[in-house]
N, C-alpha and C positions, 0 to 999 in steps of 0.2 A: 613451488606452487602446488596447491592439492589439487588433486583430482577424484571424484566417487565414480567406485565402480559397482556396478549393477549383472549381478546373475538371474538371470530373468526369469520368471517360471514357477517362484517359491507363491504355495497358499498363503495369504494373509489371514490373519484371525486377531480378534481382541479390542483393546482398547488404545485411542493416540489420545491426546491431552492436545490442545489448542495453545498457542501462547497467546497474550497480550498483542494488541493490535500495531504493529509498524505505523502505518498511515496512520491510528489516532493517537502515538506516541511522538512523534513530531513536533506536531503542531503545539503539541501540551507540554515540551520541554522549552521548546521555545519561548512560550507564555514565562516561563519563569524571569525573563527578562521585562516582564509587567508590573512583577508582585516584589511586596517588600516583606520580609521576613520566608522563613522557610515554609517547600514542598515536599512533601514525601508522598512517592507515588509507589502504587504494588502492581503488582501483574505485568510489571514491565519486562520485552524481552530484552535477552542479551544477542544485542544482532551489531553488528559492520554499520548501518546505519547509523542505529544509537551513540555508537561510538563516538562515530564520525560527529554527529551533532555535538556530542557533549564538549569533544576537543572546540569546535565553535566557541561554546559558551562558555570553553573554560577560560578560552581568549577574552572574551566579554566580559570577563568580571566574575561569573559565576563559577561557584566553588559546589561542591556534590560530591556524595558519597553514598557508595552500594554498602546495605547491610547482610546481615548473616539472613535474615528472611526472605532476600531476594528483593527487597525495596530497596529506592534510590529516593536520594535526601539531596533535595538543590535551595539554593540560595543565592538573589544578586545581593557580592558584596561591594565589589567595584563599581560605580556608575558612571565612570569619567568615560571608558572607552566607548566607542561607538563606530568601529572598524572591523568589519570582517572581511580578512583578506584570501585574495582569489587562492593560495596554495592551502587554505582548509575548504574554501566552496566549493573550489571545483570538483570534489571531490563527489557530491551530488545534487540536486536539482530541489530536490527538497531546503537543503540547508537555506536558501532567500528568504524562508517562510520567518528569519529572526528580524526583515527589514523592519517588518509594520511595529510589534512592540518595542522595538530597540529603540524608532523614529519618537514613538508613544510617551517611552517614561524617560528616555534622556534627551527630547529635544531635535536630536537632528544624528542622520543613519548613513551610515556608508558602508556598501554591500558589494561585494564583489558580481559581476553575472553570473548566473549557477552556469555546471557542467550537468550531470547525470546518464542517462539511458543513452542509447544509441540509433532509438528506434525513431527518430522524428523528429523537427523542430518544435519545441513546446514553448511560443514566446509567455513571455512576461507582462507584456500589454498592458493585462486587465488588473496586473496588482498595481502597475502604475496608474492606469487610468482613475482607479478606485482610490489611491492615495490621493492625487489634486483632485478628485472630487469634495475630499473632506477636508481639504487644506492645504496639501504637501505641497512643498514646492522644490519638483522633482528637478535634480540636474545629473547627466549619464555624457559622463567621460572617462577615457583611458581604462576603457572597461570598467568602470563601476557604479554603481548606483547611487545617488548622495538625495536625501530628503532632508529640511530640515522645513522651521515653521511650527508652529502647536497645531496637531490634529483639533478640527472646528466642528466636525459634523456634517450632514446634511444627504441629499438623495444621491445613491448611488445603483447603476444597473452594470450587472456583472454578467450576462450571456454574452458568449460568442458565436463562432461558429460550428462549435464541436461542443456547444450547451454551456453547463456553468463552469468554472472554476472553483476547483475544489483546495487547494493550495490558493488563489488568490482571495478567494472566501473567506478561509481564516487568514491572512495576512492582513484584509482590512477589516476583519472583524475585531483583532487583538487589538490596533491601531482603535478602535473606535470607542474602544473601551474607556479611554481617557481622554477623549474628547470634551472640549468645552463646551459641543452642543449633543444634536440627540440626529444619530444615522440610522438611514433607512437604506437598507442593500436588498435590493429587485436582483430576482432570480440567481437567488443565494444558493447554493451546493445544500444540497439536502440528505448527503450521505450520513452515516453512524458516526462516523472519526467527526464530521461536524456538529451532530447534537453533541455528541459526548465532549466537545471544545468550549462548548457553549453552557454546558451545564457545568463540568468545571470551573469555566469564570467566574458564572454565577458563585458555586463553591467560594469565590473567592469575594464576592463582594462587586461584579460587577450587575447593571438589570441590560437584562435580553430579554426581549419577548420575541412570539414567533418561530421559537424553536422546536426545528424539526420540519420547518415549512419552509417555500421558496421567498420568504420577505423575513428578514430579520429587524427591526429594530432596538437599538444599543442606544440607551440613555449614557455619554460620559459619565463617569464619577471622577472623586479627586483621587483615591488610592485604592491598589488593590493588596489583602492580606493573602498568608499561605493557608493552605488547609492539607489535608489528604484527601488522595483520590486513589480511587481502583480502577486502570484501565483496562475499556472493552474485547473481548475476546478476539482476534484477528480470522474475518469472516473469506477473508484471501487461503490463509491458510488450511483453513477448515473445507473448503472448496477444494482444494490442491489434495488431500487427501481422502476426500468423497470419490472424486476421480480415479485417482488412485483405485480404492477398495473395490470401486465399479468395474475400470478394467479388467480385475484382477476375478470378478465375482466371488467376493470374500464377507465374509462376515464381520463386519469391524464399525465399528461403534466413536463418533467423532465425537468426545466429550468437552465440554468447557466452553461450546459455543454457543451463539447467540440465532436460533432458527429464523424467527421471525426478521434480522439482516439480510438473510437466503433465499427469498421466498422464490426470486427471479433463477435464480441457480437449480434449484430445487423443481422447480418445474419443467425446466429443457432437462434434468439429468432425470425426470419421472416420465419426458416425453421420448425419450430414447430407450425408457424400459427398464429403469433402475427402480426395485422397490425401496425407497426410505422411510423407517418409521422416523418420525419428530419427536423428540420430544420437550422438557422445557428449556434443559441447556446441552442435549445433543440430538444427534441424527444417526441413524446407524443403517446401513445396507445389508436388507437381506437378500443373501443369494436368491437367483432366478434356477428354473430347470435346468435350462440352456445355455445358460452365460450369455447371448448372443444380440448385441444391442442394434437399435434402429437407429438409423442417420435421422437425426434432426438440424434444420436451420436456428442458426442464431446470430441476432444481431446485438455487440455491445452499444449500451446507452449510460447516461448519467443514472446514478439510483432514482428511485430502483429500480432499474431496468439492469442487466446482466452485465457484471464490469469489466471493462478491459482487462483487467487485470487477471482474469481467470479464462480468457481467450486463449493461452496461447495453451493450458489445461485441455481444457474443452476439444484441441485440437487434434491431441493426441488420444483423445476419448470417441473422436468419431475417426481418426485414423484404423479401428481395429471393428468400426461398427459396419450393420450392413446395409450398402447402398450409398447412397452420394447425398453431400451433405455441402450446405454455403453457408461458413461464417462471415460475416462483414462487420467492419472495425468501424463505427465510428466515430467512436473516439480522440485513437493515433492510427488514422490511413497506413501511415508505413510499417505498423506494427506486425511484421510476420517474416522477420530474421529468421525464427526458429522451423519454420517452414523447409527448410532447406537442411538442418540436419535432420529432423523428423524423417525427411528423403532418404537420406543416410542408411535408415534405422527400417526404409522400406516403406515407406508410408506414402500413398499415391496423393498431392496435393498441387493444384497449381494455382496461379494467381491471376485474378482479372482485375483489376483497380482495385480501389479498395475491399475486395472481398477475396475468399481463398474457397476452392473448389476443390471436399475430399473426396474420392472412393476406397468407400474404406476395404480392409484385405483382411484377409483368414490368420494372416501372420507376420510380425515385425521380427529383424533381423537384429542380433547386437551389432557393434561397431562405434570405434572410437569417435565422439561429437562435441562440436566445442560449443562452450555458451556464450549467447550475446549482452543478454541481460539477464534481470532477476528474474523474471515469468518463465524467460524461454528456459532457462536452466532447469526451475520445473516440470516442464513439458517433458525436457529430454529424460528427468528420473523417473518418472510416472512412466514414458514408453521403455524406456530400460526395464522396467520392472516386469513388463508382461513381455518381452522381447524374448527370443530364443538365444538361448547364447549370451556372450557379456557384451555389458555395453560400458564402455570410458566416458565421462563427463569431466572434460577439461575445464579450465577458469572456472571454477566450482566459488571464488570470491565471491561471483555474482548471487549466488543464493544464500550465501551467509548475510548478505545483506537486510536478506527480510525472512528468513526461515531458521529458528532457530533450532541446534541437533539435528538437523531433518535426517541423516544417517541415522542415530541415535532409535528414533521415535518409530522410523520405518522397521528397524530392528526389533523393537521392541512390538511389531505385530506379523515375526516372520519372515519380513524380506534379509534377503540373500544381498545386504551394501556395507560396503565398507568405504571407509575413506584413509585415499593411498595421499602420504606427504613424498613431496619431488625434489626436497632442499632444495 
């Protein structure tokens, strides 16, 4: 099992490169179980996730192949299966997202219930509720999920109580696409990974209108064809490394990404004191006099408002800031595992329900920290980075899953990481 380790301390300078988006990579491979004939998609990363999904669809029917350009080439060629079993889902919480197309172009789905993260119960509800809303006629035994029925169309509302669904969003928006009538999905996820799902489709021959806003409606058609697509810059990533160069007060340059994704990020790391220049497809931080940042509040919301997903980032950014600062999740309530090595590492945090209370300190300590998930694994490299001393990052799996070379790229602007293998 690997582990990175972090000598903390090292000036960063230069440039990182953003990969292709995790989250809008998903949802869009999946799709491939929609379309007949081939996909060839570029800017896709190589991450533990992707993987993981493709083994999915390779089960499925679907055959794919990486080329020497770094694009990946899919195609469903089998249509008879329609089984995805729990020893490849469990594997994570995304991989459900194959239920709605699978349901779509062969009729009737059998899905294992996903595994994934650690930080919270994330039910499934609203992808079910959304499928018999437009037809399905859902039945869940022996842990699995089984739809079958021709998707029909018709009014669908998808809020809960921690906002939209953005995985159950695209799972009946893919489903809707072949529908025999015309869906209407109220308070639809209006994140990037969802335009950028919805314009794809379209790519492919299906009509959405509404894209981009909280009402989608998907006119059925009878088929969808392949095209190419370039997938959008990973605005998770690109955050995780703004942070980074922040704590660090470094001059470093995030190129490849998408600003106008950021706005919500951008603004709590300008209200803690970070200068960012924008520009059209980067961001770069320039150093302050002082280095010495201000505690600001932040609460995660659904886009665009500030993602969960970069909270647990943000933590260890106001862990070194001055003065006392309240994140609050509301997202995933129990999202703050990483709280407790951040501790580890010196970092003054405690928890009131769902919010976490930092004071931040002059100075973080190395020391060996394990990761829970994918975000918090980030947190702990980001605070290894400006830590005194080394810091160990065990289960380092957890960031392969959505961070692609992250040693590599940090390397490549200075930092002091390596990545130690444990056989």
């Amino acid at each position: 099992m690997d582990r990175i380790r972090i000598r903390g301390g090292r000036d960063l300078r230069g440039t990182v490169r953003v990969s292709g988006s995790k989250n809008g990579a998903l949802p869009i491979l999946a799709a491939a179980l929609l379309v007949d004939g081939p996909i060839r998609l570029r800017n896709m990363p190589r991450l533990v996730d992707v993987d993981n999904l493709l083994r999915i669809l390779g089960r499925l029917g679907v055959v794919y192949q990486w080329h020497e350009d770094g694009s990946l080439e899919l195609e469903a060629k089998d249509k008879t299966v329609y089984t995805a079993p729990y020893d490849l889902v469990r594997t994570m919480r995304a991989s459900f997202v194959v239920l709605g197309p699978l349901w779509a172009r062969r009729g009737v789905a059998r899905v294992s219930y996903p595994g994934g993260c650690v930080f919270g119960h994330r039910p499934v509800d609203l992808h079910l509720k959304g499928f018999r809303d437009i037809g399905g006629q859902v039945e869940m035994a022996d842990g699995y999920v089984t739809i079958s029925g021709p998707p029909l169309g018709g009014p669908v509302f998808l809020g809960g109580n921690m906002g939209s669904t953005v995985l159950g969003t695209a799972n009946v928006l893919m489903a809707a696409t072949l529908a025999k009538g015309t869906t209407f999905i109220e308070s639809a996820a209006m994140e990037p990974e969802i335009e950028d799902l919805c314009n794809f489709l379209i790519a492919c021959g299906a009509r959405i209108r509404g894209v981009g806003s909280h009402l989608l409606q998907v006119e059925g058609v009878e088929t969808l064809h392949g095209c190419e697509w370039s997938m959008i810059p990973d605005r998770i990533e690109a955050g995780t490394f703004l942070c980074g160069a922040i704590m660090m007060n470094s001059d470093v340059t995030v190129q490849g990404c998408n600003p106008m994704h950021m706005l919500a990020v951008v603004d709590r790391l300008r209200a803690a004191g970070a200068r960012l220049e924008l520009g059209a497809d980067s961001i770069r931080n320039v150093p302050t006099s002082t280095g010495r940042l201000r505690a600001v509040d932040v609460t995660t919301m659904a886009y665009p408002g500030f993602p969960t997903d970069l909270q647990a980032q943000f933590m260890a950014l106001m862990a070194c800031a001055d003065g006392t600062s309240v994140v609050t999740e509301k997202i995933y309530p129990e999202r703050f595992i990483h709280a407790a090595e951040l501790q580890r590492l010196g970092a003054r945090i405690r928890r009131e329900g769902p919010s976490a209370i930092i004071e931040g300190t002059q100075e973080l300590r190395g020391a060996p920290v394990m990761a829970s998930d994918l975000r918090a694994s980030a947190s702990l490299v980001l605070a290894g980075l400006v830590a005194r001393g080394s810091t160990d990052v065990r289960r380092v799996y957890h960031i392969d899953r959505g961070y692609e070379r992250i040693e590599q790229k940090l390397q490549h602007i200075g930092a002091d990481i390596e990545r130690i293998s444990e056989g």
